[in-house]
C-alpha positions as CSV (number, residue, x, y, z in Angstrom):
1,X,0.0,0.0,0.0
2,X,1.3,3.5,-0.7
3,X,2.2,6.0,2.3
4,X,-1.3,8.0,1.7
5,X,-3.3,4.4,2.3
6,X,-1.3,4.2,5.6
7,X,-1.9,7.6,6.8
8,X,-5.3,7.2,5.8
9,X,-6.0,3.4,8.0
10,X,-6.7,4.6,11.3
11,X,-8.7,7.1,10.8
12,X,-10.7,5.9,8.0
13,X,-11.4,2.3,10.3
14,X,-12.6,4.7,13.0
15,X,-15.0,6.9,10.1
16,X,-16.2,3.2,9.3
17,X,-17.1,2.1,11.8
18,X,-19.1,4.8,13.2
19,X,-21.5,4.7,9.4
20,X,-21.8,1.2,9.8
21,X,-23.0,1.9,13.8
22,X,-24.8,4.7,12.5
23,X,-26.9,2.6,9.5
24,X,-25.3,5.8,7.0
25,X,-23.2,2.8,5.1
26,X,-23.8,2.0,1.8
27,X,-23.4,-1.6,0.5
28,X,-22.1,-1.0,-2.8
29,X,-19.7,2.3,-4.2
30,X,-18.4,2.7,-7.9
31,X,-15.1,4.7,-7.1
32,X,-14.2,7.2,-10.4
33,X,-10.9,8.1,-10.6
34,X,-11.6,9.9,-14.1
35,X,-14.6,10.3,-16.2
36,X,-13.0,7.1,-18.1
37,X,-13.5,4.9,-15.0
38,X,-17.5,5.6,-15.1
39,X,-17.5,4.9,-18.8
40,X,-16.1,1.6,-18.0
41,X,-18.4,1.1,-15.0
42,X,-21.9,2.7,-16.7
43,X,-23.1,-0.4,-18.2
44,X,-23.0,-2.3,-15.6
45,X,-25.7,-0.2,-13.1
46,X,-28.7,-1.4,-15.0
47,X,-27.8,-4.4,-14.2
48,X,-27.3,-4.8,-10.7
49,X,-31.1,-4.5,-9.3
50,X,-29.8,-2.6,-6.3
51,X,-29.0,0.4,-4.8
52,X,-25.6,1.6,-5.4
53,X,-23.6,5.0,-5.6
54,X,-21.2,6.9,-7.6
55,X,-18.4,8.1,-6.0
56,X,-15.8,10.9,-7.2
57,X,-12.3,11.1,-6.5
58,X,-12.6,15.3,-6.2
59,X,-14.7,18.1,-7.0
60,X,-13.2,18.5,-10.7
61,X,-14.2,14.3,-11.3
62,X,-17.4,15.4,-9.6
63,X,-18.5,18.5,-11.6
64,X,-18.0,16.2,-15.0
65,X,-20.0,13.7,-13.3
66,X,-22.7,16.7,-13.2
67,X,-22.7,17.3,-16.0
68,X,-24.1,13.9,-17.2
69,X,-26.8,14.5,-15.1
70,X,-25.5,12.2,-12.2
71,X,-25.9,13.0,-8.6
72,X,-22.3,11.7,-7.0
73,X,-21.0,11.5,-3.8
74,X,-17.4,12.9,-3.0
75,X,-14.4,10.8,-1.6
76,X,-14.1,9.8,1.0
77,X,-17.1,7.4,1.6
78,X,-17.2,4.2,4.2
79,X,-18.9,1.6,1.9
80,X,-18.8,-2.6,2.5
81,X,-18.5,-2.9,-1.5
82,X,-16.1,-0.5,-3.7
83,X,-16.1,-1.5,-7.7
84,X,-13.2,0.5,-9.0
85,X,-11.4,0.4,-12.5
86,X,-7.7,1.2,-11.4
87,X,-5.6,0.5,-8.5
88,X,-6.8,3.2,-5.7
89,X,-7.1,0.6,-2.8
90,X,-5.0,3.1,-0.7
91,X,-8.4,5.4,-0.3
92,X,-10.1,2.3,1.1
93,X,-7.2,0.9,3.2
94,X,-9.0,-1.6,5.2
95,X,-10.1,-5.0,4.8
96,X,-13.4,-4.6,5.7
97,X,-14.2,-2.7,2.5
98,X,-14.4,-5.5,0.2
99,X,-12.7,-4.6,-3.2
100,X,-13.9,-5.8,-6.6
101,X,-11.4,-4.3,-9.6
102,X,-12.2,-3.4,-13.2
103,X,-10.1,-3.5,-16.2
104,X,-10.5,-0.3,-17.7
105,X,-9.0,-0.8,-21.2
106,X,-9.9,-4.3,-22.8
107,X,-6.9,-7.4,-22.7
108,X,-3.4,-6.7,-22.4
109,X,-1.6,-4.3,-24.7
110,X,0.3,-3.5,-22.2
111,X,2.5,-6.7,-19.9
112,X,0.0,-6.9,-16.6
113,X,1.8,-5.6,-14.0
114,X,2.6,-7.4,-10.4
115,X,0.3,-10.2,-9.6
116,X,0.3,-8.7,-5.8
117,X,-1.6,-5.8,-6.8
118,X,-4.4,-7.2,-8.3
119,X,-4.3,-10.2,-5.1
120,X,-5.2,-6.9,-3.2
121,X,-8.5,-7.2,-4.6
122,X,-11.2,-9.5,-3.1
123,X,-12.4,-10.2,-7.1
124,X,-10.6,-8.5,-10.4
125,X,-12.9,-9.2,-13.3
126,X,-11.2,-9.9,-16.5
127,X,-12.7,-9.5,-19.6
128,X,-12.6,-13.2,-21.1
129,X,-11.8,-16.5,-20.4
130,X,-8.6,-16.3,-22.2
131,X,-7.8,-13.1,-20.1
132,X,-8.1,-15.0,-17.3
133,X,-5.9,-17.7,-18.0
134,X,-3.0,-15.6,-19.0
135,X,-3.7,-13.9,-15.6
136,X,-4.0,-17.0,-13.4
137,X,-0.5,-18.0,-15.3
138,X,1.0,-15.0,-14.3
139,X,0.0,-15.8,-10.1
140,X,-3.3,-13.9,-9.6
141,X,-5.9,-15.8,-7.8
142,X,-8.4,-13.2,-7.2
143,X,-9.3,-13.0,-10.7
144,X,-12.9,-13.8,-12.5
145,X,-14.3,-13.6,-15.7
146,X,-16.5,-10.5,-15.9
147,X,-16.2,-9.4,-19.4
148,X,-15.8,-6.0,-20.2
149,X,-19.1,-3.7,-19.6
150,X,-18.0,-1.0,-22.0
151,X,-18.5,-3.0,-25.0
152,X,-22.2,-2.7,-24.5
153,X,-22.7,0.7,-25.9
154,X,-22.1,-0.8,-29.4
155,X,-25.5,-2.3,-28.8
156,X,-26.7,1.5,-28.0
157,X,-29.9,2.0,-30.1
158,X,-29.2,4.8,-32.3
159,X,-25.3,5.1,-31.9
160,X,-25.2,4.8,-35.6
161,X,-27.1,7.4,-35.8
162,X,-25.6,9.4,-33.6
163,X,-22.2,9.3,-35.3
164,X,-23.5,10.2,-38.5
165,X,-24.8,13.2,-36.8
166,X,-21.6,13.8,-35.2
167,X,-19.8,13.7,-38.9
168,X,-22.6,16.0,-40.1
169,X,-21.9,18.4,-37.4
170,X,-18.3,18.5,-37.8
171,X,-18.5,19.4,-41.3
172,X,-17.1,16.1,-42.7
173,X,-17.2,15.4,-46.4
174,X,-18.9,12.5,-47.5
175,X,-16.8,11.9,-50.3
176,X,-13.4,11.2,-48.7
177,X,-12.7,8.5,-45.9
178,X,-12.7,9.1,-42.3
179,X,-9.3,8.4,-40.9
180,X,-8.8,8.3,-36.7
181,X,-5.2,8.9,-35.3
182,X,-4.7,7.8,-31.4
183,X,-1.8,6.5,-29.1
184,X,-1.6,5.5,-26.2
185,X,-0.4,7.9,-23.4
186,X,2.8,9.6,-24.4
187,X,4.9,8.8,-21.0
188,X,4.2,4.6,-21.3
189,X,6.9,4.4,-23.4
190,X,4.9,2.6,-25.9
191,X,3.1,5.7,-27.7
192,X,4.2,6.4,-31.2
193,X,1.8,9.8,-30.8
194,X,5.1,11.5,-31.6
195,X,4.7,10.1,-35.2
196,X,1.8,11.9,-36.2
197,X,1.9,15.1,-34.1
198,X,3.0,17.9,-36.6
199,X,2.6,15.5,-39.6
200,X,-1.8,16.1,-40.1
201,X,-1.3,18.9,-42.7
202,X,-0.7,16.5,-46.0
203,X,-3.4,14.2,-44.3
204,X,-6.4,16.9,-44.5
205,X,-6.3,16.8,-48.3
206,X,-7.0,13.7,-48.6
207,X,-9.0,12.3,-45.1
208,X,-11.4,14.0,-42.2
209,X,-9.4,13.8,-39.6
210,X,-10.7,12.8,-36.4
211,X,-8.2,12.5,-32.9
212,X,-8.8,10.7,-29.6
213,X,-6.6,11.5,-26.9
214,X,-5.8,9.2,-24.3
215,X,-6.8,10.4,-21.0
216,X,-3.5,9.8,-19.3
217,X,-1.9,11.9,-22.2
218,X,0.6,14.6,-20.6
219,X,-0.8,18.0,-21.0
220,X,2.1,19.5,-23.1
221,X,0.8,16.7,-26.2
222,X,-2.8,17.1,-25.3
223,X,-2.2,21.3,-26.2
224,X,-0.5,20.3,-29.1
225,X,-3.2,17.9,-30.4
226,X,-6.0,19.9,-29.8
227,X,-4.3,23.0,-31.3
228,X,-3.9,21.1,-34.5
229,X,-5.9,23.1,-37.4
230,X,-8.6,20.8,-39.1
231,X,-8.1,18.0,-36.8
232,X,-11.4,17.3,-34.4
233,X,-11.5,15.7,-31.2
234,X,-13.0,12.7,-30.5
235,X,-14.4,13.1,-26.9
236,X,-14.4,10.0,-24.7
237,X,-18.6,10.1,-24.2
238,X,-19.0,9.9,-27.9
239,X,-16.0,7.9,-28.7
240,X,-17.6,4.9,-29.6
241,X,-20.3,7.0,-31.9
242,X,-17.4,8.5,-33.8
243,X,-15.8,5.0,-34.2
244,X,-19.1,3.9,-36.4
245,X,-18.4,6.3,-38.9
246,X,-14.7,5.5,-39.3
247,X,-13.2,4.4,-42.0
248,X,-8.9,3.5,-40.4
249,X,-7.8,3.5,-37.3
250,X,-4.2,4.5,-36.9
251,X,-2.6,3.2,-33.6
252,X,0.2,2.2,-31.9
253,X,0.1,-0.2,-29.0
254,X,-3.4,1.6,-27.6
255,X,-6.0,-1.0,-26.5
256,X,-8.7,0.9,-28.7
257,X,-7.4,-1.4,-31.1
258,X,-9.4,-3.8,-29.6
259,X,-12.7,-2.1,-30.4
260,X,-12.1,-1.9,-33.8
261,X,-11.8,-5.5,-34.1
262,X,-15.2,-5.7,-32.7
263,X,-16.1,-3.5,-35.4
264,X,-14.1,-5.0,-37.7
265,X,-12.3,-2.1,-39.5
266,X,-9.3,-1.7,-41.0
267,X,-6.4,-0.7,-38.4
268,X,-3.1,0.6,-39.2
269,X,-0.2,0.4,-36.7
270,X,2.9,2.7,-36.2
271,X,5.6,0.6,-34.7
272,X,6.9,0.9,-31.2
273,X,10.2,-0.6,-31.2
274,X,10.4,-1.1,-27.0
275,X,8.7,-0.5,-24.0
276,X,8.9,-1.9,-20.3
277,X,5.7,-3.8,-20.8
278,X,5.6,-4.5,-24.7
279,X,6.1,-8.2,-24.6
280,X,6.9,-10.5,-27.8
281,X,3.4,-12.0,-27.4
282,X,1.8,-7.9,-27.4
283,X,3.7,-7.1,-30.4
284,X,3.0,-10.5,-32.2
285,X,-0.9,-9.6,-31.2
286,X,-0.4,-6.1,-32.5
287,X,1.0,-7.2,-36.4
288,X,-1.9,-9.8,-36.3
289,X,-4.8,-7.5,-36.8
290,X,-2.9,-4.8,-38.2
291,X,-0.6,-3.3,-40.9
292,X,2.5,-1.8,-39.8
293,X,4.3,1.1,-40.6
294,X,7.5,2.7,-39.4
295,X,6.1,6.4,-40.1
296,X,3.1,8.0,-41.8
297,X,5.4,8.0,-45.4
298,X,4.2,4.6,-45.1
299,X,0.7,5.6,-44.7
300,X,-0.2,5.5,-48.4
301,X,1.5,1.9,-49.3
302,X,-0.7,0.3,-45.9
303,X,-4.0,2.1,-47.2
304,X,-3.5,0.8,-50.6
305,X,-3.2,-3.0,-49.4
306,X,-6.6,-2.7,-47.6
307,X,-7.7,-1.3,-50.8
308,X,-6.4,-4.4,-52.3
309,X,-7.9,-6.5,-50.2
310,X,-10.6,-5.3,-48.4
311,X,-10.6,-8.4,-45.8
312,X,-6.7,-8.2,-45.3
313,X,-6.4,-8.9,-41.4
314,X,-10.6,-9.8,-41.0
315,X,-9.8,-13.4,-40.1
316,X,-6.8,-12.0,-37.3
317,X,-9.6,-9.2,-36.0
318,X,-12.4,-12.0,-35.8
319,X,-10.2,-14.4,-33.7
320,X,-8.8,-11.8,-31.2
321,X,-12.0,-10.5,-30.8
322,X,-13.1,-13.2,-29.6
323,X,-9.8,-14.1,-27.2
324,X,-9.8,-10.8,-25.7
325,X,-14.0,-10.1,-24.7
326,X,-15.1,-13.9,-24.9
327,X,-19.1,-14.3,-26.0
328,X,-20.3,-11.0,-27.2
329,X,-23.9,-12.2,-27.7
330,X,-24.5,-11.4,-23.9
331,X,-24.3,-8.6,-22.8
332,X,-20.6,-8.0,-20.5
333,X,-22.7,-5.2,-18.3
334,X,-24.9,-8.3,-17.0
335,X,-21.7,-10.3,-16.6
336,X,-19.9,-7.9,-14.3
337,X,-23.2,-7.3,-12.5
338,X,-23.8,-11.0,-11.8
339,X,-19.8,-11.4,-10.4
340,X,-20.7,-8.1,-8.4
341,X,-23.6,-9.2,-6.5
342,X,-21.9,-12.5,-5.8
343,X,-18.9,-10.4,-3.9
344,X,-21.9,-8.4,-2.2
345,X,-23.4,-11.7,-1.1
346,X,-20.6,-13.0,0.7
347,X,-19.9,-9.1,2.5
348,X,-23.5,-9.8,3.9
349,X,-25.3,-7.2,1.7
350,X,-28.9,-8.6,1.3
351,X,-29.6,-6.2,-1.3
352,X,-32.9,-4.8,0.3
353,X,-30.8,-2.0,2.5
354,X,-31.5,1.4,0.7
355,X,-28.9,4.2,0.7
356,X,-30.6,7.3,2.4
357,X,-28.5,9.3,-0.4
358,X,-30.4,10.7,-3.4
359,X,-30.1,7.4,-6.3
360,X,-27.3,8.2,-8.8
């Protein structure tokens, strides 16, 4: 645990203690780190046929929470359940408060990091059954298969529609193809967003240019991309709208990838040549479902081979679509909720207890 989870113990056992004398406890907490974290999570509430809350790491988190027209609660709150999609166990530092952990970006693109800090959590739902057994290989024992709830909102009546309107709004022309640049974030080591940043001009003759920014992205690239002329942003709460009406992904090692094999489109990768968690296995994975090119002069030469071929790579997306989110004919939202309630089950949480808080 980090020094902030220690300083925090004592004092937060006494705080929860005194809710759960009090009755003021709730069973069940979704923890948001970043407005990411409730997109992960969102899918999952309609699912759960109890009460739960959303909980904001700060006023900032809480504000954009607002704005969706949620009512959240603000950090720090004494809950027996917390459902969190990153590793923040050190503002719950006690074992009381039973810990269930999210993935919040689909498989591994990146190597998973110590198996101790996901054995932290009481259940870590994976997004597959092949998730899990590279995860059980690698020593963690807490994990379960609870697919990965984002994917839902692909079945989101009207999201075709809604990206059409999106393209409409941005001025898009219908006659050229709708190109996507992203990277993961810049200081992973593993981002090629370097490749592309000052490059867009040659691009906007040809493509609309769309750009989605990965929230962990430093501030000093995210200026530079959004001060890009031409170039529109691809907001996280319509990212999966704007995907719809994409034509090619370009990538590096960024686990959006991942969602465009459930789409099936073409992806093109710029190559990362190293990175403390690129594995052979990631970057086999990678030039599977992908076309590879050192730098955008190459840009022209990969777009012409899907040109070629328009199923180049369809057979590699299909497969690792299904290794990395299992059976998509369910919905992943219901899968998390049903591995949820069983953790809420064995913390004693009937289900009928209401939280006196206004619903979120």
């Amino acid at each position: 645990m980090i020094l902030s989870g220690i300083i925090l113990k004592a004092p937060y056992w006494i705080a929860w203690q005194a809710c759960r004398l009090l009755r003021r406890q709730p069973d069940l907490v979704f923890y948001v780190d970043s407005l990411l974290d409730y997109q992960v999570m969102q899918n999952i509430l309609p699912h759960l046929g109890r009460p739960s809350r959303i909980v904001a790491r700060n006023g900032h988190v809480a504000a954009e929470l607002r704005n969706l027209g949620l009512k959240p609660l603000r950090w720090p709150v004494f809950p027996k359940v917390v459902v969190m999609a990153r590793h923040a166990l050190h503002r719950f530092p006690i074992r009381r408060v039973k810990k269930i952990g999210l993935m919040h970006g689909p498989y591994f693109f990146k190597e998973l990091i110590r198996a101790e800090r996901y054995n932290a959590f009481d259940r870590y739902l994976f997004s597959s059954p092949a998730a899990l057994e590279v995860a059980r290989s690698r020593g963690i024992l807490s994990g379960v298969v609870g697919g990965y709830p984002r994917i839902d909102s692909f079945r989101e009546p009207g999201l075709e529609d809604r990206g059409r309107e999106l393209f409409e709004r941005a001025g898009f022309d219908p006659r050229k193809k709708t190109l996507m640049l992203t990277g993961t974030w810049d200081r992973s080591h593993q981002s090629a967003v370097h490749k592309w940043i000052g490059r867009t001009g040659l691009l906007q003759e040809k493509f609309n240019l769309l750009a989605s920014i990965h929230p962990m992205m430093s501030r000093e690239v995210k200026e530079k991309i959004r001060a890009i002329p031409g170039l529109v942003i691809a907001g996280q709460q319509d990212l999966y709208a704007w995907m719809t009406v994409t034509d090619y992904l370009v990538s590096d090692t960024s686990s959006i990838m991942a969602e465009f094999c459930v789409l099936d489109r073409p992806i093109i990768t710029l190559m990362v040549d190293s990175g403390d968690r690129l594995t052979p296995a990631i970057r086999s994975m990678i030039a599977d479902i992908s076309v590879q090119i050192g730098s955008l002069d190459g840009l022209d030469d990969a777009l012409a081979q899907y040109v070629r071929e328009p199923r180049l790579k369809q057979e590699a997306r299909r497969r690792w679509t299904k290794v990395i989110f299992g059976d998509l004919s369910r919905s992943h939202g219901h899968l998390a909720a049903e591995a949820i309630s069983q953790c809420l089950e064995r913390a004693g949480c009937s289900g009928t207890q209401r939280d006196k808080a206004a619903p979120s």
